[in-house]
Structures are given as structure tokens and as C-alpha cells.
C-alpha positions in Angstrom: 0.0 0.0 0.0 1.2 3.4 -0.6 1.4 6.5 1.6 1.9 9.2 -0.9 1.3 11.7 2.1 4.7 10.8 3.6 2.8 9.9 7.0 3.8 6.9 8.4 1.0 4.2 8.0 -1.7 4.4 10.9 -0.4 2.1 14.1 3.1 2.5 13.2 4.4 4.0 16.6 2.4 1.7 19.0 3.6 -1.4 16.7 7.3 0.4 17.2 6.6 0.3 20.6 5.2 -3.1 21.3 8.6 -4.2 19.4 11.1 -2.6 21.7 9.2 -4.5 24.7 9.1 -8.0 23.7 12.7 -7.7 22.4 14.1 -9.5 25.0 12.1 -12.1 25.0 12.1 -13.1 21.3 14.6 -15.8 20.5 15.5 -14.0 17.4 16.6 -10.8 19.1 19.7 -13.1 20.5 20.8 -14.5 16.9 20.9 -11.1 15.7 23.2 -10.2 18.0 25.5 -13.4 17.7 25.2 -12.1 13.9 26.1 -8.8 14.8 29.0 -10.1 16.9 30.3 -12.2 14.7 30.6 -9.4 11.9 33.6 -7.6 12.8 36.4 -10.9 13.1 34.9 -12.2 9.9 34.6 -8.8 8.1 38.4 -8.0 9.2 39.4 -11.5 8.1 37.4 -11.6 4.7 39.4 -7.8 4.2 42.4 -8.7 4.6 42.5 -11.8 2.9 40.7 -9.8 -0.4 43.4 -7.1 -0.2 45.9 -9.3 0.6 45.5 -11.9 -3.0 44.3 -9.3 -4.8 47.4 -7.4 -4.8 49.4 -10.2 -5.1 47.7 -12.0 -7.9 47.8 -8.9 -9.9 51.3 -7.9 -9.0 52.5 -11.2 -9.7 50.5 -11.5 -13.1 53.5 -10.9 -15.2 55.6 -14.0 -14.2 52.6 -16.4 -14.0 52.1 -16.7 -10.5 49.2 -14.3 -10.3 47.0 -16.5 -12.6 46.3 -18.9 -9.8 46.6 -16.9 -6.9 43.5 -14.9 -8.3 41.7 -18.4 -9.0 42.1 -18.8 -5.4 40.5 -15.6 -3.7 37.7 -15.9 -7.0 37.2 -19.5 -5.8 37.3 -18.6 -2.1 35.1 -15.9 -2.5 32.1 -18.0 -3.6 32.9 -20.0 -0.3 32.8 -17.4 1.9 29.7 -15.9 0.5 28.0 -19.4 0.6 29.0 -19.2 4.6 27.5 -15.8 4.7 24.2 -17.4 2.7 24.3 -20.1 5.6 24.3 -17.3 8.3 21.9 -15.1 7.1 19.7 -18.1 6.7 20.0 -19.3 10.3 21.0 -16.8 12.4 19.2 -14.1 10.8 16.1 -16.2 9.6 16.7 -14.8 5.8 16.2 -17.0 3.3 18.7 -16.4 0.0 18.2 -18.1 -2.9 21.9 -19.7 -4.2 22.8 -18.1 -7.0 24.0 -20.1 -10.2 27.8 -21.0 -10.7 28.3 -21.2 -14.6 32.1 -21.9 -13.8 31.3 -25.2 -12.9 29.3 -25.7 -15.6 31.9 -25.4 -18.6 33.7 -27.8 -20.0 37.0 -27.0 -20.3 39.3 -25.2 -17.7 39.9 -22.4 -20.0 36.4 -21.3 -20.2 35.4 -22.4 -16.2 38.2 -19.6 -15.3 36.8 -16.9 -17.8 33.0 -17.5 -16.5 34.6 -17.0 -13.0 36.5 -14.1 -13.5 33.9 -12.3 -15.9 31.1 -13.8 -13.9 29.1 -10.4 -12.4 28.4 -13.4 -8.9 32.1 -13.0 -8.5 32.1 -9.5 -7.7 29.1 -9.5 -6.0 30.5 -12.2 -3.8 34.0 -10.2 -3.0 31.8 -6.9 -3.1 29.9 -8.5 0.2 32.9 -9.7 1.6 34.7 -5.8 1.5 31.2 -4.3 2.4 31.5 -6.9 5.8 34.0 -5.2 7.3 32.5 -2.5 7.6 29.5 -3.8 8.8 31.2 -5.4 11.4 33.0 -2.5 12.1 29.5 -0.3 12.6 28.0 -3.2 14.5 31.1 -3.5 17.0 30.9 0.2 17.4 27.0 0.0 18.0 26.9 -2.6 20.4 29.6 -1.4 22.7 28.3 2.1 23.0 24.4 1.3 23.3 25.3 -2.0 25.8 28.1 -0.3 27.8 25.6 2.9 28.9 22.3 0.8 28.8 24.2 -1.5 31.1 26.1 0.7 33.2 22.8 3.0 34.0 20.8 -0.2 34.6 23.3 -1.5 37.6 23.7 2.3 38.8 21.9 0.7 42.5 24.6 -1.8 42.9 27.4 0.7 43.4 26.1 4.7 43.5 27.6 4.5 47.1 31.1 3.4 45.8 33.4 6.5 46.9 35.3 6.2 43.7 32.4 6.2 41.0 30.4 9.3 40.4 27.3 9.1 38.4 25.6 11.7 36.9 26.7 15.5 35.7 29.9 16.4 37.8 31.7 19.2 37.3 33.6 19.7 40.2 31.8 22.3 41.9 32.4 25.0 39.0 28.9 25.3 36.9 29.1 25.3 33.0 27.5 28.5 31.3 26.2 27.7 27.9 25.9 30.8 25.8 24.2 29.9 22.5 24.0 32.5 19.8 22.2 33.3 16.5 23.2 36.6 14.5 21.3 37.2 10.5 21.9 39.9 8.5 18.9 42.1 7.6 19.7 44.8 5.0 22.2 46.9 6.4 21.6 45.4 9.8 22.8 42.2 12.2 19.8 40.9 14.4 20.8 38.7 16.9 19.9 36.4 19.7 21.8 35.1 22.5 20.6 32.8 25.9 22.9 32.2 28.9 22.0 28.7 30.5 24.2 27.4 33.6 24.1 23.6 34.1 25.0 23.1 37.9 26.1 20.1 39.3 24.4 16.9 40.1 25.3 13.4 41.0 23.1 10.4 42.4 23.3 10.0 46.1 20.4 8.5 46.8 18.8 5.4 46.4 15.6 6.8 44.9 17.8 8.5 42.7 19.6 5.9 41.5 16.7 3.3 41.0 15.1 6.2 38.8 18.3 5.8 36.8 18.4 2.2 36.8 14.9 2.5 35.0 16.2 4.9 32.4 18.8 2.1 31.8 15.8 -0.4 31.1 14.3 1.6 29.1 17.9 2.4 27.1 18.6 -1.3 26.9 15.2 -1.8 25.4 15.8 0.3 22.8 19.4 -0.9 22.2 18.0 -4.2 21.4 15.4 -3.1 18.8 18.0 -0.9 17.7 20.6 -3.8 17.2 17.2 -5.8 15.6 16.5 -3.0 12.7 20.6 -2.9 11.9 20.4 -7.1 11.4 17.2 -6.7 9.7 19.1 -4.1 7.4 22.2 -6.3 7.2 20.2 -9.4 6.3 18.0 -7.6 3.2 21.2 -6.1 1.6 22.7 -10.1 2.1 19.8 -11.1 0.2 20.5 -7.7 -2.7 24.3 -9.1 -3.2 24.2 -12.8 -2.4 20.6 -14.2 -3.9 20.0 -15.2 -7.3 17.7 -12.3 -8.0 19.0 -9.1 -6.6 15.8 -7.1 -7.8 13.3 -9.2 -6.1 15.8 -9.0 -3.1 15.5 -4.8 -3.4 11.8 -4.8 -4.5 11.5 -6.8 -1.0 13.3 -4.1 1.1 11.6 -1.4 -0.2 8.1 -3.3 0.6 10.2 -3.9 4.1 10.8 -0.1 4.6 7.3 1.0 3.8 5.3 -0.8 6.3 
């Protein structure tokens, strides 16, 4: 269905909502993050193993040695992306279609290696496998900074009283004064705006204080998880684009995806 109004469909936010809350108790939300996990070794090993044969094969092309060397990351390439298939399928619950491998299918060796380096899977394949890095490199990033404050807010009550930790705005006594400004020219004049706002100190002491923290931390873990769920769902439809057979029933998919 189409919302030529640019609204978002009727329901949209309370379905958003009801998502967040059950994400901790849907199997699924756990194998996305295994997936998510899981991303940045592989990505950094898929990366350097690319760079690494690609330069050498090429460089080497001139005494011979290259020829096979590239056979090698072409031919490993289709392995890894068949892993990455297998993944997606069971960690992310996407289902990709294996794509055709003409290569095999010719005769001669000749013509196998000219279907495999012409082939437009092949690229797609190593095109995955240099996009994985950084994907993994984003979904490292991601997780430790949404886990590390969701978690660290949410176990505030277990040690607010610890001398050595201070939670909330500290500033050692000295408040901060925020002066924002806003100057536009107007013929031959300059009209302007400025606000003084001083941010004092505060720090949980209490244990009312620091429960009401802990809840913000639920509530920032909950939306870490669906967070980390939308970034999988993201990862596992461009999967589908560059590793199915049909990469515009893949994208006519995502775009159904993104509009409901």
C-alpha cells in the first residue's frame, strides 16, 4: 500500500513500541546479536584476505604466479559468501536463494576460469565480503556504545555508594554556562539572539535517585536491542541484494520492508 502523504502508515508507533518491549524475549533478538557479533572478526578476516590476493595476484601477473593466486581468492570468495548465505539463513532467519555457478558448468578449464572471473556473482561475492568489514566495524561500534551505557545505567543501584564512582553531571563544583547565539543579517543590519544557561552540578546520592536511573537504563537497553534488531534486519536484506540469485526481487523486498 502506498502512503503518498509521507505519513507513516496508521499504528506504526504503538507497533514500534510493542517491538522494543518483547525484544528481549524473542529468540531471534539473541541470533541477531550473535550475527552482529560475529561481523567484525569475519569482516576483518574476509578484508584482509581480499586485499591481501588481490594485490598479489595482480602484482604477480606478469611471471605467471598471479594466474592462480586470483583463481584462489575468485574461488574462495564464492565459499565465503556461501557461509555468509548459511548465516543469514540461520542466524538471521533470511532466506537467499543460491545463485548459479556457470564456472562449474563449462567444460574446459579455459572457459570455467573466464566464466569466474567475468562472472558479475564474483564480484558481487568479494563486493559482500569488502562491504563486511564494515559492517562489522559499525556493529562493534554499535553494540559497545548502546550495551556499555544501557548496562552501566541499569546496575547504577549496585554501586552509586562506591566513593570512587560518580554518576551523573559532575563538574567539580564549578557550573558550566552555555551561551548559544544566533546573528542574521537584515539589509544593512545584524539581528541577533543570545541565551545564557548554567548547568549546575548533580550526582546520584540516593537510592531513589539511582533506582530512577536504573529504570532509564531499562528503558535504554530496550531500545538498544530493537535498535541492534533494525541494523540485522538491514544487514540481512542487503545479504539477500548481493548474495541471492535475484537481486531485484531481493531490493523490491526491502523497499516493501521499509514502507510498512
Amino acid at each position: 500500500m502506498s502512503h503518498r502523504s509521507g505519513r507513516f502508515p496508521p499504528g506504526t508507533a504503538r507497533r514500534a513500541v510493542r517491538t522494543a518491549i518483547t525484544s528481549p524475549f524473542r529468540p531471534q533478538t539473541y541470533l541477531n546479536l550473535l550475527y552482529l557479533l560475529l561481523a567484525f572478526p569475519l569482516g576483518l578476516l574476509y578484508f584482509i584476505f581480499l586485499v591481501t590476493g588481490v594485490s598479489l595476484g595482480v602484482g604477480l601477473l606478469v611471471i605467471l604466479v598471479g594466474a592462480p593466486i586470483l583463481l584462489v581468492v575468485f574461488l574462495a570468495s564464492h565459499v565465503f559468501a556461501a557461509f555468509e548465505r548459511a548465516s543469514a539463513r540461520y542466524l538471521l532467519s533470511v532466506e537467499i536463494d543460491s545463485p548459479e555457478y556457470p564456472f562449474l558448468d563449462d567444460g574446459g578449464v579455459t572457459d570455467g576460469f573466464r566464466s569466474l572471473l567475468l562472472g558479475p556473482g564474483t564480484y558481487k561475492a568479494m563486493g559482500f565480503l569488502v562491504a563486511k568489514f564494515a559492517i562489522g566495524t559499525a556493529a562493534f561500534s554499535m553494540l559497545v556504545m548502546l550495551f556499555t551505557t544501557a548496562i552501566t545505567l541499569l546496575l547504577t543501584p549496585l554501586y552509586y555508594q562506591n566513593p570512587n564512582v560518580h554518576i551523573g553531571f559532575v563538574t567539580n563544583g564549578d557550573p558550566v554556562q552555555l551561551t548559544p547565539s544566533l546573528q542574521l543579517p537584515w539589509n544593512d543590519l545584524l539581528v541577533g539572539a543570545e541565551f545564557a544557561v548554567t548547568i549546575t552540578e548533580w550526582e546520584v546520592t540516593t537510592l531513589p535517585e539511582a533506582l530512577a536511573v536504573s529504570a532509564v537504563g531499562l528503558v535504554a537497553l530496550l531500545l538498544s536491542l530493537a535498535i541492534c534488531n533494525g541494523f540485522a534486519w538491514l544487514v540481512g536484506q542487503f545479504s539477500r541484494v548481493l548474495l541471492g540469485r535475484s537481486s531485484r526481487a531481493a531490493l523490491e523486498d526491502l523497499q516493501d520492508g521499509l514502507a510498512r
